[in-house]
mmCIF file as gemmi writes it, N, C-alpha and C atoms, coordinates in Angstrom:
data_model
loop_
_atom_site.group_PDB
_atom_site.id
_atom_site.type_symbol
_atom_site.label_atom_id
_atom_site.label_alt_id
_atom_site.label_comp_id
_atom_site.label_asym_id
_atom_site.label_entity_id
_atom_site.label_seq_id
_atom_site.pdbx_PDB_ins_code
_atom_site.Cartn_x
_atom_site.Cartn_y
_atom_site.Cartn_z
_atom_site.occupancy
_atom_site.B_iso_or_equiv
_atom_site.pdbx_formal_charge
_atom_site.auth_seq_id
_atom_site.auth_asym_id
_atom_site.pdbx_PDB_model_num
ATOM 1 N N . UNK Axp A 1 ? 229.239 28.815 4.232 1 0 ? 1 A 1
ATOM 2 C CA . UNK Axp A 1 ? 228.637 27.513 4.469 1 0 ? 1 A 1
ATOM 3 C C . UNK Axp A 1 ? 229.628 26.443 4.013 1 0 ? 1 A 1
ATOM 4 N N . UNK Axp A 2 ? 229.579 25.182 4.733 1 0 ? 2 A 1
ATOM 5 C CA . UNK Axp A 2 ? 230.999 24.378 4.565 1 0 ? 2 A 1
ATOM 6 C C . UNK Axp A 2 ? 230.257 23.172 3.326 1 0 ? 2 A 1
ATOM 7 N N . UNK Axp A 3 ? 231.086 22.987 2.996 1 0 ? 3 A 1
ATOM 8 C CA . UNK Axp A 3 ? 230.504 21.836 1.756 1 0 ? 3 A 1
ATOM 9 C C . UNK Axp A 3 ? 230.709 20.656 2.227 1 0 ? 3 A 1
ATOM 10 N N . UNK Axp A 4 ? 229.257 19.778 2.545 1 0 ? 4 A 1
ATOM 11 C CA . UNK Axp A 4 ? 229.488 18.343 3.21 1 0 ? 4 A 1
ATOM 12 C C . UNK Axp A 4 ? 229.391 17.398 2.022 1 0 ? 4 A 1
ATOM 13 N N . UNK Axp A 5 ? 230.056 16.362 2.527 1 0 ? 5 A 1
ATOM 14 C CA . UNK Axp A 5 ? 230.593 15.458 2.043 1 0 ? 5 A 1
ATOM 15 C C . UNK Axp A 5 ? 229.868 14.136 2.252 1 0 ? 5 A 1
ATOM 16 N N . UNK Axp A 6 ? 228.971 13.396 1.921 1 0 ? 6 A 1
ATOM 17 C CA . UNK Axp A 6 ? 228.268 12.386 2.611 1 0 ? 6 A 1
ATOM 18 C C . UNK Axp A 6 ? 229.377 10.766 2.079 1 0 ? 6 A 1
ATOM 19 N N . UNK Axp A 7 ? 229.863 9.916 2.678 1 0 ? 7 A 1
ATOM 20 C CA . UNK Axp A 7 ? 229.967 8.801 2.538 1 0 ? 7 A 1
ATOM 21 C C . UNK Axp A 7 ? 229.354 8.107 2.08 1 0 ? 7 A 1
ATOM 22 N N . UNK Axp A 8 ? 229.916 6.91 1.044 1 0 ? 8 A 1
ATOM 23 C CA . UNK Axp A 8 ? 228.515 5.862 1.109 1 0 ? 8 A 1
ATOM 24 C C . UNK Axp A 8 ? 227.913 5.44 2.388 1 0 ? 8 A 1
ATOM 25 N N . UNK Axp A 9 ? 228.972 4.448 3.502 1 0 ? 9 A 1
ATOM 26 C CA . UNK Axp A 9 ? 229.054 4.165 4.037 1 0 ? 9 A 1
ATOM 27 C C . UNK Axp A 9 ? 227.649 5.122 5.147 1 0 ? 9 A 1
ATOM 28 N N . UNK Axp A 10 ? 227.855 6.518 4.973 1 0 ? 10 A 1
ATOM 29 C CA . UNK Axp A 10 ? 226.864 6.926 6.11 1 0 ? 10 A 1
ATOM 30 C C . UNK Axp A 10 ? 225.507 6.718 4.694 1 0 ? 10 A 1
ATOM 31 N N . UNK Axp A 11 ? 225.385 7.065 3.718 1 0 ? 11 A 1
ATOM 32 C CA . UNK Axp A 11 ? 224.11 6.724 2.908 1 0 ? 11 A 1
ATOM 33 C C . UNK Axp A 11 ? 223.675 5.74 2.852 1 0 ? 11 A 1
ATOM 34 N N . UNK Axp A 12 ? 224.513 4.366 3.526 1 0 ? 12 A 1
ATOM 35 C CA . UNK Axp A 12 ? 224.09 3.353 3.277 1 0 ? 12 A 1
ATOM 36 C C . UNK Axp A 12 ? 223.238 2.754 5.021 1 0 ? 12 A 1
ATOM 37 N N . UNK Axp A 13 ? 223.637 3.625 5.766 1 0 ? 13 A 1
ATOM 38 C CA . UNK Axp A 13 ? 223.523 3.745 7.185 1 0 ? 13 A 1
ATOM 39 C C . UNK Axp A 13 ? 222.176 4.542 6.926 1 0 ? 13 A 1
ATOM 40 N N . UNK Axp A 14 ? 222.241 5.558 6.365 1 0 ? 14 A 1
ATOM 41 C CA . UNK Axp A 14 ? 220.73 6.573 6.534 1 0 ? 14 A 1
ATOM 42 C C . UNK Axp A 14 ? 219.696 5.68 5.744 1 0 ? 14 A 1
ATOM 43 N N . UNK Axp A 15 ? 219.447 4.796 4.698 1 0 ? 15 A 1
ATOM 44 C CA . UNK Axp A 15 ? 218.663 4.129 3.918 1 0 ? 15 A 1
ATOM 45 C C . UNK Axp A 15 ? 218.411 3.391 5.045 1 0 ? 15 A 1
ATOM 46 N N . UNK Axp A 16 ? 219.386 2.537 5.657 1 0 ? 16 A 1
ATOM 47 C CA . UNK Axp A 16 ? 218.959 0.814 6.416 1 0 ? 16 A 1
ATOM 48 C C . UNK Axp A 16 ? 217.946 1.884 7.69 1 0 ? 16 A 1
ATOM 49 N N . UNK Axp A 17 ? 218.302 3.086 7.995 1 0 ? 17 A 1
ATOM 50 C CA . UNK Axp A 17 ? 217.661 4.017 9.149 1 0 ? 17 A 1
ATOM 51 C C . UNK Axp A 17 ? 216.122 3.761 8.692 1 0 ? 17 A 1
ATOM 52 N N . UNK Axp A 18 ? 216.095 4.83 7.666 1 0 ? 18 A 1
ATOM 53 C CA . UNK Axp A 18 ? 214.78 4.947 6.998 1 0 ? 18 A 1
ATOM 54 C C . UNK Axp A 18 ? 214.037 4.338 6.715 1 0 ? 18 A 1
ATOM 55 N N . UNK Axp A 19 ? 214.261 2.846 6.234 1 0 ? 19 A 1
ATOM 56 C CA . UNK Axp A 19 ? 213.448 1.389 5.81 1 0 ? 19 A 1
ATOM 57 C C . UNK Axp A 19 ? 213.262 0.958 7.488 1 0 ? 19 A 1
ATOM 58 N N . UNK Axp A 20 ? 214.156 1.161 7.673 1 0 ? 20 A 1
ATOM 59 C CA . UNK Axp A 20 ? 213.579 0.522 9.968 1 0 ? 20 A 1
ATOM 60 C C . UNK Axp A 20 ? 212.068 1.327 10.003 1 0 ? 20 A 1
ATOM 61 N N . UNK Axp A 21 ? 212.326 3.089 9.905 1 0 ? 21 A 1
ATOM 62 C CA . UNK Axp A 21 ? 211.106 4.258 10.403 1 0 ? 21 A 1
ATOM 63 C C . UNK Axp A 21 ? 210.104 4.112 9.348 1 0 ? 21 A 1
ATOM 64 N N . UNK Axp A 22 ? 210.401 3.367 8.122 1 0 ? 22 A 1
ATOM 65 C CA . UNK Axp A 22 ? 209.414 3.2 7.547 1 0 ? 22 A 1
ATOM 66 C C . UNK Axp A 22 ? 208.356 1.789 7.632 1 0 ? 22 A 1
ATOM 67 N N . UNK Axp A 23 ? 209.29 0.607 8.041 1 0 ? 23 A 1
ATOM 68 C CA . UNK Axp A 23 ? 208.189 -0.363 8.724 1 0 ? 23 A 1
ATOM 69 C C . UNK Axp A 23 ? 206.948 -0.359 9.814 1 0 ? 23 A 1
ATOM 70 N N . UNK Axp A 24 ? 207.75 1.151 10.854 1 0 ? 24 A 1
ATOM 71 C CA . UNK Axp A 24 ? 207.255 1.67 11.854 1 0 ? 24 A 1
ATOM 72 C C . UNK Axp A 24 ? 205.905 2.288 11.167 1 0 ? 24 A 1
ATOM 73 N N . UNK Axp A 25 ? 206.362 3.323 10.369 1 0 ? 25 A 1
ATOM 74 C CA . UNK Axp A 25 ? 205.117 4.251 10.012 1 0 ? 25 A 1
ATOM 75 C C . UNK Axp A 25 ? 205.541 5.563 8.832 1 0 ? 25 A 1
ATOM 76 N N . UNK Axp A 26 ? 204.973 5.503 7.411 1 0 ? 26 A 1
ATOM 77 C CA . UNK Axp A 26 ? 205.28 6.154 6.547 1 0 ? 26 A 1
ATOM 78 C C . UNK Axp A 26 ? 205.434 7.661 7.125 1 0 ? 26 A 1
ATOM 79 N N . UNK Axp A 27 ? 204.766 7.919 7.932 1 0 ? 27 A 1
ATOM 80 C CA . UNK Axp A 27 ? 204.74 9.442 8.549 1 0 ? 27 A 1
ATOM 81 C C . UNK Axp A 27 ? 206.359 9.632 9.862 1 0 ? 27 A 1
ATOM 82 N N . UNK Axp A 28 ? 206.38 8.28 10.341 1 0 ? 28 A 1
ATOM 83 C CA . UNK Axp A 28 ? 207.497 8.536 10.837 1 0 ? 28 A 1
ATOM 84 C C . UNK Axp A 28 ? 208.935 8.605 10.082 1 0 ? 28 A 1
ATOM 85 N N . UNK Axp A 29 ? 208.94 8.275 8.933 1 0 ? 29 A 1
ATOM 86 C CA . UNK Axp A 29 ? 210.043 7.982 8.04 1 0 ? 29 A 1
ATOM 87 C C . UNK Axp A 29 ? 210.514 9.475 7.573 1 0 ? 29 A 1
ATOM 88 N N . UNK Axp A 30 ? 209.258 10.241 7.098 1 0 ? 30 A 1
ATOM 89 C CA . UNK Axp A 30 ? 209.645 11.228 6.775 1 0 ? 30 A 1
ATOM 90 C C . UNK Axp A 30 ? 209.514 12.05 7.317 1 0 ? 30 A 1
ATOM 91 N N . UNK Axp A 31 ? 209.021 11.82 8.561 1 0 ? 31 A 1
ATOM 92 C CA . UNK Axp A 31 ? 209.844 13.077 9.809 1 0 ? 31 A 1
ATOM 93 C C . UNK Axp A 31 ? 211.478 12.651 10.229 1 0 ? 31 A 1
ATOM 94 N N . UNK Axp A 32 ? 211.797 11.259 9.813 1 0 ? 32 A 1
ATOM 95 C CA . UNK Axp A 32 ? 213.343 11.035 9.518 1 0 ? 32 A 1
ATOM 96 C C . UNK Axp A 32 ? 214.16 12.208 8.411 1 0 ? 32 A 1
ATOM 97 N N . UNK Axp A 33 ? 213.456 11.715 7.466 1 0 ? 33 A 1
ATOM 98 C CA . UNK Axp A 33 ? 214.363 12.107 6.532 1 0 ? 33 A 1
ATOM 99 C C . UNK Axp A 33 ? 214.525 13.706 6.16 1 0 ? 33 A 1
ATOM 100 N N . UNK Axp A 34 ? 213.181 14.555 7.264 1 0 ? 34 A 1
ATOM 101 C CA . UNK Axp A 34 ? 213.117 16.199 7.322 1 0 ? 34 A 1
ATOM 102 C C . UNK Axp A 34 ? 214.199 16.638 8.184 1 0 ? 34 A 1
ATOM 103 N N . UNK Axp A 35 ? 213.866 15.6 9.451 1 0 ? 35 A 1
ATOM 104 C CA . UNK Axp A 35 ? 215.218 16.226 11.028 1 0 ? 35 A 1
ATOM 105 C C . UNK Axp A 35 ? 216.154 15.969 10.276 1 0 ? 35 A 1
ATOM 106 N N . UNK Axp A 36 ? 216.73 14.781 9.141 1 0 ? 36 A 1
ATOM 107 C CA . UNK Axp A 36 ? 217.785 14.6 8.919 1 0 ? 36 A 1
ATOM 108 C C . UNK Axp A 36 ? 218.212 15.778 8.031 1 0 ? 36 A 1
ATOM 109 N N . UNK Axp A 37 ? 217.55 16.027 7.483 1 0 ? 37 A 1
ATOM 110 C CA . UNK Axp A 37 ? 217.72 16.99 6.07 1 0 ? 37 A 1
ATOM 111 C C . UNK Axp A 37 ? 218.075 18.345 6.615 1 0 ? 37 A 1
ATOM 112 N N . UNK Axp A 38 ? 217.498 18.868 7.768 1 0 ? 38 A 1
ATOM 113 C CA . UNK Axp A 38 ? 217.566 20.331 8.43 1 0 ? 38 A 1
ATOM 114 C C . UNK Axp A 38 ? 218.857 19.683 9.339 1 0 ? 38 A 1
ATOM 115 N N . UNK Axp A 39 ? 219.3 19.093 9.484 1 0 ? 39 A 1
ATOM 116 C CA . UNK Axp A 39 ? 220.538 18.779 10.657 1 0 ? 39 A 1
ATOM 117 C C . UNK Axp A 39 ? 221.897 18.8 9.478 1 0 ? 39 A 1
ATOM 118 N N . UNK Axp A 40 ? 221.804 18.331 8.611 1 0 ? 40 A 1
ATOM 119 C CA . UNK Axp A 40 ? 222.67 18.575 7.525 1 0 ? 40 A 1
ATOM 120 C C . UNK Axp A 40 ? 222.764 20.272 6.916 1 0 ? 40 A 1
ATOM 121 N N . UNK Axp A 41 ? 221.846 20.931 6.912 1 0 ? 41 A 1
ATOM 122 C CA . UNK Axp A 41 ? 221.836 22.447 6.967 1 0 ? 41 A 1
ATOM 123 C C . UNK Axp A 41 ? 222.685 22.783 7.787 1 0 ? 41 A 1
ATOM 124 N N . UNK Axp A 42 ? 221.909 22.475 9.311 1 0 ? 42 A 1
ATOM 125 C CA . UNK Axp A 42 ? 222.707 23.272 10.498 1 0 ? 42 A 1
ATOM 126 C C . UNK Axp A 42 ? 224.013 22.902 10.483 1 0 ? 42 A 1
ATOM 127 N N . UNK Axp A 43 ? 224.513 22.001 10.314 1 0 ? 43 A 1
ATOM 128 C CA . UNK Axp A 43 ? 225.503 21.2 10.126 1 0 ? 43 A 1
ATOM 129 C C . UNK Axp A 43 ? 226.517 22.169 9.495 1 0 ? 43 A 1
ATOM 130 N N . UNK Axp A 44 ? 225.926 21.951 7.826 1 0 ? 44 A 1
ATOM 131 C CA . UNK Axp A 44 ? 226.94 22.808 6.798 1 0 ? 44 A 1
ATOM 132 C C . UNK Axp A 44 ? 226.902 24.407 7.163 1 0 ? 44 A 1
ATOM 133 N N . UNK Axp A 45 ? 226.121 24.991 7.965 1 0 ? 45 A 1
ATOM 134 C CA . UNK Axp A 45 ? 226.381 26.585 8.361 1 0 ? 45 A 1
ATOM 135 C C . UNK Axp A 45 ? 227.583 26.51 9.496 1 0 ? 45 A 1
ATOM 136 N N . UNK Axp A 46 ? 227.578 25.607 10.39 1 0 ? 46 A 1
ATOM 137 C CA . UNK Axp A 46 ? 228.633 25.745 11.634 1 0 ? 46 A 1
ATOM 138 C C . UNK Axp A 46 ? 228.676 24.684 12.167 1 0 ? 46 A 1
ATOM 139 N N . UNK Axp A 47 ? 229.969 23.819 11.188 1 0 ? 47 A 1
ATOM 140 C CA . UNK Axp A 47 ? 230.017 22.495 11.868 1 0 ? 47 A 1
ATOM 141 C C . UNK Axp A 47 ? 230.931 22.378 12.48 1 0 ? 47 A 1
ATOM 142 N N . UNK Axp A 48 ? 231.624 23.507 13.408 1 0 ? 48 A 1
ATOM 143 C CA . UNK Axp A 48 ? 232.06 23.219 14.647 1 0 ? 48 A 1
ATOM 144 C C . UNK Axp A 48 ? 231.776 23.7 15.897 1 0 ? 48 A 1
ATOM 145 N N . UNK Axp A 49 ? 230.675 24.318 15.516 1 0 ? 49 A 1
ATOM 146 C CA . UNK Axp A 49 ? 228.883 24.406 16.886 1 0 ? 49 A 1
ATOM 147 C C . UNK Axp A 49 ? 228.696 23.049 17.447 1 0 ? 49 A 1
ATOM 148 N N . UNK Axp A 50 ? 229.557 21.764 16.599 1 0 ? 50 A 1
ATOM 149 C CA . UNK Axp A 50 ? 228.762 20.359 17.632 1 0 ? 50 A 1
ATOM 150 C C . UNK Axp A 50 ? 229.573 19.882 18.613 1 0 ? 50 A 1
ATOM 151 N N . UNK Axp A 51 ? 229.55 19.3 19.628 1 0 ? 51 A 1
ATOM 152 C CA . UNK Axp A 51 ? 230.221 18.619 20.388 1 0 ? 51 A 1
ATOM 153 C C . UNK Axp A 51 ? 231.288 17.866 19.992 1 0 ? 51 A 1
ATOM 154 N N . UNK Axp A 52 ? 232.759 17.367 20.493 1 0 ? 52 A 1
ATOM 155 C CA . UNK Axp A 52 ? 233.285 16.524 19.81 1 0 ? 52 A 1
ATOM 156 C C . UNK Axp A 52 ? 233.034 15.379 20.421 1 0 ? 52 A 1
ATOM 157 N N . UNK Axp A 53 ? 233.355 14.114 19.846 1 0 ? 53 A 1
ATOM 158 C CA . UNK Axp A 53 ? 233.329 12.787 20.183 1 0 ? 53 A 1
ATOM 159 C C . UNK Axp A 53 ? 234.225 12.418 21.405 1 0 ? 53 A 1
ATOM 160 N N . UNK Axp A 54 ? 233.786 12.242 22.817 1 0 ? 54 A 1
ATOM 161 C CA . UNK Axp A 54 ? 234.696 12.065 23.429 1 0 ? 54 A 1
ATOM 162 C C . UNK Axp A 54 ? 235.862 11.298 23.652 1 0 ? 54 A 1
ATOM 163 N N . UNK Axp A 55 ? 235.769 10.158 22.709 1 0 ? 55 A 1
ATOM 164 C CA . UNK Axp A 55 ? 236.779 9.271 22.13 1 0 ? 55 A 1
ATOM 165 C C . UNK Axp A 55 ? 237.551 9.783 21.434 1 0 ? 55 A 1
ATOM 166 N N . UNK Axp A 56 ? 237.06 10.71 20.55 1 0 ? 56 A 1
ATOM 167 C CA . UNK Axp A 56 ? 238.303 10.735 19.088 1 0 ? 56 A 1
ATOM 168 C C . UNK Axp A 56 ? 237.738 12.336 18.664 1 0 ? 56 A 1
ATOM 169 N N . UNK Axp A 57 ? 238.653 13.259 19.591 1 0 ? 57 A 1
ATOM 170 C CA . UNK Axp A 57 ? 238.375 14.51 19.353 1 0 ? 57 A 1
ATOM 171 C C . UNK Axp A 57 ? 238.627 15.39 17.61 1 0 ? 57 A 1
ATOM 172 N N . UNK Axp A 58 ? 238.628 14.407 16.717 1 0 ? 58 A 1
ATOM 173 C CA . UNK Axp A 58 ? 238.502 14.607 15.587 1 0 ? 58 A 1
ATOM 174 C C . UNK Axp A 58 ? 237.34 14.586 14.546 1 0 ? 58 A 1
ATOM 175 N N . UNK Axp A 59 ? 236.002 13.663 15.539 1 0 ? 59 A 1
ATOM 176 C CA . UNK Axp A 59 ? 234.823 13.942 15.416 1 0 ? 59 A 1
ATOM 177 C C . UNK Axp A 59 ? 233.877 14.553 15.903 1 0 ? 59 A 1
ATOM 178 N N . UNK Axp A 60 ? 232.706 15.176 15.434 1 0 ? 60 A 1
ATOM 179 C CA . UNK Axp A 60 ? 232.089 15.559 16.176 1 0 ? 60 A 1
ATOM 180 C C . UNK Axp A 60 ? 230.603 15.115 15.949 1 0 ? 60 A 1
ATOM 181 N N . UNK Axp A 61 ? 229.817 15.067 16.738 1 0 ? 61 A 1
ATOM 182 C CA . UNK Axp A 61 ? 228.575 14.408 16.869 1 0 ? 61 A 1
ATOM 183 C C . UNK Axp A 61 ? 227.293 15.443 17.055 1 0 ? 61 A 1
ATOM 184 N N . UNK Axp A 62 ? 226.183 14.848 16.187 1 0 ? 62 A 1
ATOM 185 C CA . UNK Axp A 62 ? 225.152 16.086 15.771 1 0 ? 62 A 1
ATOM 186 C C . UNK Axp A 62 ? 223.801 14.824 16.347 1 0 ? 62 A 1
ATOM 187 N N . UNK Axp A 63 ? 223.288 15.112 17.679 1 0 ? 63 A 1
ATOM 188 C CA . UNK Axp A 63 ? 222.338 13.693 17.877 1 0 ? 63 A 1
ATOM 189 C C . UNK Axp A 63 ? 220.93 14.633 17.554 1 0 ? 63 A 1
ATOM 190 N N . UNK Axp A 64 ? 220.275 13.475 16.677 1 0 ? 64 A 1
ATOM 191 C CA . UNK Axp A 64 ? 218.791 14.093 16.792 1 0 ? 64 A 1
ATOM 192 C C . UNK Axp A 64 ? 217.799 14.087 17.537 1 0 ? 64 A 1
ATOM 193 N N . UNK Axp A 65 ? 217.11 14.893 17.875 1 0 ? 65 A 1
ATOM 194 C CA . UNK Axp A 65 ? 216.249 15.006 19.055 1 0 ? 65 A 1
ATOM 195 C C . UNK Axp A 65 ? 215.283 14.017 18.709 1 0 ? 65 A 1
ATOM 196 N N . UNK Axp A 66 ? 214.336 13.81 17.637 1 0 ? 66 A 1
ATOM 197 C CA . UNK Axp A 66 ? 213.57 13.529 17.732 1 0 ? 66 A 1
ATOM 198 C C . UNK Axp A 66 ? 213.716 11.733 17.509 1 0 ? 66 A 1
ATOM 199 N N . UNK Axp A 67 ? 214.454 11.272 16.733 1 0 ? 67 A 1
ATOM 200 C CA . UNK Axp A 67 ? 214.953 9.495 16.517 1 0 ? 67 A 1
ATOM 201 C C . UNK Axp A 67 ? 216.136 9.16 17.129 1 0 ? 67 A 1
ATOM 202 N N . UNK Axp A 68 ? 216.484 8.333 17.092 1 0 ? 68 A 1
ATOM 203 C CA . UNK Axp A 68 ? 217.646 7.482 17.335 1 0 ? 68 A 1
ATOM 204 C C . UNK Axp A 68 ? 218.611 7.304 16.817 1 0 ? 68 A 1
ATOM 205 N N . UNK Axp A 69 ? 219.333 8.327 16.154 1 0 ? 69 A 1
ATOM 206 C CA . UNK Axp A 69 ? 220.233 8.461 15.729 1 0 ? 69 A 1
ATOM 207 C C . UNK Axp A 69 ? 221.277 9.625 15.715 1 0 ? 69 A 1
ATOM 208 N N . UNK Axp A 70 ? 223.077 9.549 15.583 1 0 ? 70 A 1
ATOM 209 C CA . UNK Axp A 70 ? 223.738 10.255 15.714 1 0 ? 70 A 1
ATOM 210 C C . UNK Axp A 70 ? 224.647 10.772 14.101 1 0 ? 70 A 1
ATOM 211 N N . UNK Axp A 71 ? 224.627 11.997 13.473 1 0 ? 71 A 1
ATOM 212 C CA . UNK Axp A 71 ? 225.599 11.904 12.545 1 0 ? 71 A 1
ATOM 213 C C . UNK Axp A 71 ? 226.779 12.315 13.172 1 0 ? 71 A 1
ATOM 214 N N . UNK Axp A 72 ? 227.86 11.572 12.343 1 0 ? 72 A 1
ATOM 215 C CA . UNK Axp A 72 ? 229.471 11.755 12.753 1 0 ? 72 A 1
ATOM 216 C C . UNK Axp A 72 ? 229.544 13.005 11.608 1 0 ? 72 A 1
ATOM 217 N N . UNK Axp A 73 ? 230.448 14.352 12.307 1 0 ? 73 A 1
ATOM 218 C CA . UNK Axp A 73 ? 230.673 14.919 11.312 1 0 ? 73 A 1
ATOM 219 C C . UNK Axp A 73 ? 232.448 14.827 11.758 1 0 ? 73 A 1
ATOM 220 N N . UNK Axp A 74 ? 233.219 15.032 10.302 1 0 ? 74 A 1
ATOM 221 C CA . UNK Axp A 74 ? 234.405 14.751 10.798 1 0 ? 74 A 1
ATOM 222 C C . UNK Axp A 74 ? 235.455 16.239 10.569 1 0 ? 74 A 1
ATOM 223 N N . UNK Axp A 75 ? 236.18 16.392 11.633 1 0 ? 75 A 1
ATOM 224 C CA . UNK Axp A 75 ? 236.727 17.816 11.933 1 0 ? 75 A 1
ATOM 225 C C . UNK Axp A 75 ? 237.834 18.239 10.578 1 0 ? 75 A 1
């Protein structure tokens, strides 16, 4: 399993996420912060199972099904 590394920069991105899904609806917030939490799993077992960024084949991109959002994982 690979050891991830979170940024501020993306923690500070996942908080401003979460306070958005939480104005929406306390139940939607933390179906945020579960997809997010199990995508960081899948992530750290085989994080080069994701697509790369078609811009900058040094990233790769993990989109969640269920919100609006993409994590950058970086190669």
């Amino acid at each position: 399993m690979a050891r991830l590394i979170v940024t501020t920069a993306a923690e500070a991105e996942f908080d401003e996420a979460r306070a958005y899904y939480r104005r929406e609806s306390p139940i939607v917030a933390d179906d945020f912060v579960t997809e997010v939490e199990q995508a960081l799993v899948l992530i750290a077992e085989n994080p080069e199972h994701w697509p790369p960024d078609e811009d900058d084949d040094r990233y790769r991109l993990f989109v969640l099904k269920d919100h609006s959002y993409v994590i950058i994982i970086a190669s």
